[in-house]
C-alpha positions as CSV (number, residue, x, y, z in Angstrom):
1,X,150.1,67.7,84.3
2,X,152.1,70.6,83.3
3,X,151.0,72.9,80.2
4,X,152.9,73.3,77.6
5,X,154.0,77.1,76.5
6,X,151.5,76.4,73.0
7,X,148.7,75.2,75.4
8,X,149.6,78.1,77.7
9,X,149.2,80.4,74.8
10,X,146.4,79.6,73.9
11,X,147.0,76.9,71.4
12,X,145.6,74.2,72.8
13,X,141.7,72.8,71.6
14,X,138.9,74.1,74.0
15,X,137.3,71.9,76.6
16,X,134.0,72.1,77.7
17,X,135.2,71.8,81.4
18,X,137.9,75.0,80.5
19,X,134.8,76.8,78.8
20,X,132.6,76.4,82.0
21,X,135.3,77.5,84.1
22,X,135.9,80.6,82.0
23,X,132.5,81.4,82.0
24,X,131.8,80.3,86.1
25,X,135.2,82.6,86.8
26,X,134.0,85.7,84.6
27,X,130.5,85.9,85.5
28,X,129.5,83.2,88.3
29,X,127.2,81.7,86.2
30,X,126.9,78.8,83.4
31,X,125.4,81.0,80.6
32,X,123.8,79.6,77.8
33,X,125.9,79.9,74.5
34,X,124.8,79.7,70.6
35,X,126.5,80.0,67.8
36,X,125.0,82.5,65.1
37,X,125.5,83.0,61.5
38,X,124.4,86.6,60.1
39,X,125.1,88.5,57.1
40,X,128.0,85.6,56.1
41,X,129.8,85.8,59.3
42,X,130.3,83.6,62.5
43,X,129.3,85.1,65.9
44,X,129.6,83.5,69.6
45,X,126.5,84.6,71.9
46,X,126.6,84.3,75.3
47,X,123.1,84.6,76.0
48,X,121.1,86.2,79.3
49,X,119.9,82.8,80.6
50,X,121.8,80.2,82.4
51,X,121.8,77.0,84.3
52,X,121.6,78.2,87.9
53,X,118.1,79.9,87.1
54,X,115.2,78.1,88.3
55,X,113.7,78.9,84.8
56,X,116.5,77.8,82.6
57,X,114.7,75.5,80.1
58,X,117.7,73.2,79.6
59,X,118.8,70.0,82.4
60,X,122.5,70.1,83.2
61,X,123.1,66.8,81.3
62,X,121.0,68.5,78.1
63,X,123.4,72.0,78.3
64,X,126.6,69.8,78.9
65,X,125.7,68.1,75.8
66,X,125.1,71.3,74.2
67,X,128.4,72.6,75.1
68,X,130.0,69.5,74.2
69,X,128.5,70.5,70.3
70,X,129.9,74.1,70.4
71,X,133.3,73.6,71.9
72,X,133.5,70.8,69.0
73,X,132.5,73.4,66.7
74,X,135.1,76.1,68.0
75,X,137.8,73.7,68.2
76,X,137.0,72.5,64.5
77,X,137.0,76.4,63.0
78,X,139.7,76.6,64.9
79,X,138.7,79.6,67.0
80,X,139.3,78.5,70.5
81,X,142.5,80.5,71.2
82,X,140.1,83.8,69.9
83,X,137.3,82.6,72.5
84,X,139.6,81.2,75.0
85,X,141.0,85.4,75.0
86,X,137.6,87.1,75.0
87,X,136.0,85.1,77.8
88,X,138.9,85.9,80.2
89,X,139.6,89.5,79.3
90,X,135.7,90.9,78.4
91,X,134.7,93.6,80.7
92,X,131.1,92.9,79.3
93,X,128.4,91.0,80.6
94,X,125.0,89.4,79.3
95,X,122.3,91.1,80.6
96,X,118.0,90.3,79.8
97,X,117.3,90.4,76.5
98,X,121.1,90.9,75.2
99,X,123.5,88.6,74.4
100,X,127.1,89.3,74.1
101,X,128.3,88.8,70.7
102,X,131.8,87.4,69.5
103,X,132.4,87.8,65.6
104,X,134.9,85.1,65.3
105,X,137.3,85.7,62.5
106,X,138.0,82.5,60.9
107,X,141.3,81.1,59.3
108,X,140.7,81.4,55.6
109,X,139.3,78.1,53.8
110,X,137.1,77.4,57.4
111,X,134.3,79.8,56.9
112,X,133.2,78.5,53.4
113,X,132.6,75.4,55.3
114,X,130.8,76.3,57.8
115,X,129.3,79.7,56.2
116,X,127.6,77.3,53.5
């Protein structure tokens, strides 16, 4: 299926397959992801820990499930073109005991919904 030049910009909602394969092609590794509200903003964490560790609390099927909420939470702020851009260009990476941190910027009217 071709893209389309919106989906190819970005445009296009998040999947949790795409998400995985952005994180799997940045850092070779499923890493856990929250999302975090401080101080009245929105922030994406891609945490230390992920599924190929022997000590990653989470099953696959519980994490896919858990993606499944956040990508449906991106896609609904409409913020997936913003994390879409980060994962693929961030020269970053999560290390032990520090997350990497996204402040989303959300399209006005979406953040008193969710920032409740």
């Amino acid at each position: 299926m071709a893209m389309s030049e919106s989906e190819a910009a970005g445009g296009a909602p998040l999947s949790v397959e795409e998400l995985l394969s952005l994180l799997r092609g940045r850092w070779q590794a499923s890493y856990d992801l929250q999302l975090v509200r401080r101080q009245g903003r929105l922030y994406l964490h891609v945490m230390w820990g992920h599924l190929e560790q022997q000590s990653f609390p989470l099953t696959a099927e519980a994490y896919g499930e858990k993606l499944d909420a956040i990508v449906a939470s991106l896609n609904g702020l409409g913020v997936a073109p913003q994390v879409r851009q980060w994962l693929a260009t961030t020269r970053d990476r999560p290390r032990l005991g520090k997350a990497l941190s996204l402040p989303l910027q959300l399209p006005e009217g979406r953040a008193s919904e969710f920032l409740l």
